[in-house]
C-alpha positions, 0 to 999 in steps of 0.5 A, a space after each residue: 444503476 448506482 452512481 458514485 463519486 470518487 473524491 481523491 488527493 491526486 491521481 499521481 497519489 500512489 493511494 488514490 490510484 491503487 484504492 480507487 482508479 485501478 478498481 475502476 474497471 471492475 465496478 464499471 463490470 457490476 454496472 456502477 457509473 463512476 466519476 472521479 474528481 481531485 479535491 480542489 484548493 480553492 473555496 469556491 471550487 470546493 463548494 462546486 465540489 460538495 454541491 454536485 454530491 447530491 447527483 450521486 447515490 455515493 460520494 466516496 471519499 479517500 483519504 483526504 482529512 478534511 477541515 470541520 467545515 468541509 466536513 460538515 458541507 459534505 455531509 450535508 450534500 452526499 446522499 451516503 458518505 464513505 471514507 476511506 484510508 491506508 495509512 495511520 494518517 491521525 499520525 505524522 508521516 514516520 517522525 518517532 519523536 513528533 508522531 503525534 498530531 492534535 489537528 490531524 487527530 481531530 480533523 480524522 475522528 470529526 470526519 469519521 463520525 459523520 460517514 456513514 462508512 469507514 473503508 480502511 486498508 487493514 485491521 489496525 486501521 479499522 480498529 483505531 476507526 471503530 472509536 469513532 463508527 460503528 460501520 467500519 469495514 476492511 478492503 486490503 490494497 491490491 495489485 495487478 495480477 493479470 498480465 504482468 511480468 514475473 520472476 523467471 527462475 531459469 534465468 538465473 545471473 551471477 549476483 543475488 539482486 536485492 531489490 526495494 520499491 518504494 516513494 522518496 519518503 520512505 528511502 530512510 528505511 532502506 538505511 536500516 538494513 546498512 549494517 545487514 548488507 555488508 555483512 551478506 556481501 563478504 560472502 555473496 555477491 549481492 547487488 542492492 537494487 531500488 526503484 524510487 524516484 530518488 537515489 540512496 547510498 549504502 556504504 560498501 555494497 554495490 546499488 543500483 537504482 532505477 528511476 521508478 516509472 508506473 509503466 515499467 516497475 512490474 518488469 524492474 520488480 519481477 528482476 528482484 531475486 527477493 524484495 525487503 521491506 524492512 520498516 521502524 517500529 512506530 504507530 506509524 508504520 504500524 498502520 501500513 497496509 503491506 504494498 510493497 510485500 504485495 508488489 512482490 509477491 504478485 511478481 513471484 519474488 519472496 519478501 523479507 519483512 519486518 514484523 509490523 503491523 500486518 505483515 505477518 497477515 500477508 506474508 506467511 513466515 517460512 511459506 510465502 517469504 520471511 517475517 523478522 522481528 529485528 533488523 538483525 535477522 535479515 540476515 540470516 532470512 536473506 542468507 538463506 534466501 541467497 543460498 537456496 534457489 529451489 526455496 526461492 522458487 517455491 516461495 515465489 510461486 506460493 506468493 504470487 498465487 497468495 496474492 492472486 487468490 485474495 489481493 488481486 485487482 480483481 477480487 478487491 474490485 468486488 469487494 469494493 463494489 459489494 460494499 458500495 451496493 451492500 451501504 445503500 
């Protein structure tokens, strides 16, 4: 039996449960022991940490940049090391003007090149990762697919619900779309709807928001009757491994998608959703959206089995599992 140790930055960490709890149950099925552990604060709690690495085959961690120090500890514990990251975390978090970051940038390429494994979430990330590894593999994010509420066509209301999903820190990128929806307004009735822990205003359409809640948000997503990700285009958001769209498309409801980083790999422009290289072309990809019910439908439908058949919780859970059997 191969035993693992999961090092992550919190379990309320959108990354830590979607790359790494909710695949647990699938390594338990390929009969992998799993522990699961918070990086701690504390010194001496991180030396207890790096000290019982040497208990386990694998020690996994995720995410978290470490000091050189830490690092080097680390490595010196765990039998095998692998990293793993979803975002373009060398980067500062969405500010165009001081995305760079020298200690971030350091801190990623020092601990990438003493792995002995680069998980990263899309091929952006894994080609920036191979400056530094050689032994850089790609496991997307997943969803659940099994069980879960989706769109239900028949039931159709009044107003065309647009709908976003997203953490607080990225509500600025629903501002984008503030010159797109009023225009749509005059002649539809639309409803902005987003599912955040924060609320955010759009002068002169309706919004709604709903309190995101991990036990409800696959119901409040399956009530978009299309899911917009619209995003800046920056090295940033570059890195960002589609999870909204995926959300989505997992739900039945076509994206519209702003063409950065990997979307265009998810989303198949024109089949599963749309895929637009200007805020302005919202437009006419919700409009058409809006207007065409059956397109909806179709769309939705080829989406959700899209994501089925290569992002579900369930083929990344053995995919995740072969590259933990395959690094020993």
């Amino acid at each position: 039996m191969i035993k693992v140790l999961f090092i992550i930055q919190d379990e309320k960490l959108p990354s830590s449960r979607i790359r790494i709890l909710n695949l647990l149950p699938e390594l338990g099925k390929k009969g992998i022991f799993t522990d699961v552990i918070k990086y701690p604060k504390s010194s001496i709690e991180k030396i207890r940490l790096i000290k019982r690495c040497h208990q386990f085959d694998i020690t996994y961690l995720q995410k978290k940049l470490l000091s050189p120090i830490d690092a080097a500890l680390l490595r010196k514990y765990a039998k095998k090391l692998i990293f793993d990251f979803d975002d373009a975390i060398y980067y500062r978090h969405n500010d165009e003007e001081t995305l760079v970051s020298r200690s971030r940038y350091l801190k990623f390429k020092y601990l990438v090149r003493k792995v002995d494994l680069v998980v990263a979430g899309n091929r952006i990330l894994a080609d920036y990762a191979s400056r530094f590894n050689r032994n850089v593999v790609v496991m997307p994010s997943s969803v659940e697919t099994r069980n879960i509420p989706l769109k239900d066509y028949q039931n159709q209301g009044d107003k065309t619900i647009i709908g976003w999903v997203g953490g607080e820190v990225n509500l600025p990128h629903v501002g984008l779309l503030s010159p797109v929806l009023p225009k749509l307004s005059l002649d539809h009735s639309i409803q902005l709807r987003i599912l955040s822990s924060k609320a955010i205003d759009v002068p002169s359409i309706e919004v709604q928001f709903i309190p995101w809640r991990i036990e409800t948000q696959e119901r409040e997503i399956a009530l978009f009757d299309i899911g917009v990700m619209p995003l800046p285009n920056n090295k940033y958001t570059e890195g960002k491994c589609g999870y909204k769209a995926l959300q989505y498309m997992a739900a039945s409801v076509p994206p519209v998608c702003s063409d950065v980083g990997i979307n265009r790999d998810i989303v198949e422009d024109g089949t599963e959703g749309f895929v637009v290289s200007s805020i302005d072309m919202f437009y006419s990809a919700i409009k058409t959206l809006i207007e065409d019910r059956t397109l909806r439908q179709n769309m939705g439908t080829k989406a959700h089995q899209k994501v089925e058949d290569h992002f579900s919780v369930q083929v990344i859970g053995k995919r995740l599992a072969d590259f933990l059997i395959d690094s020993l």
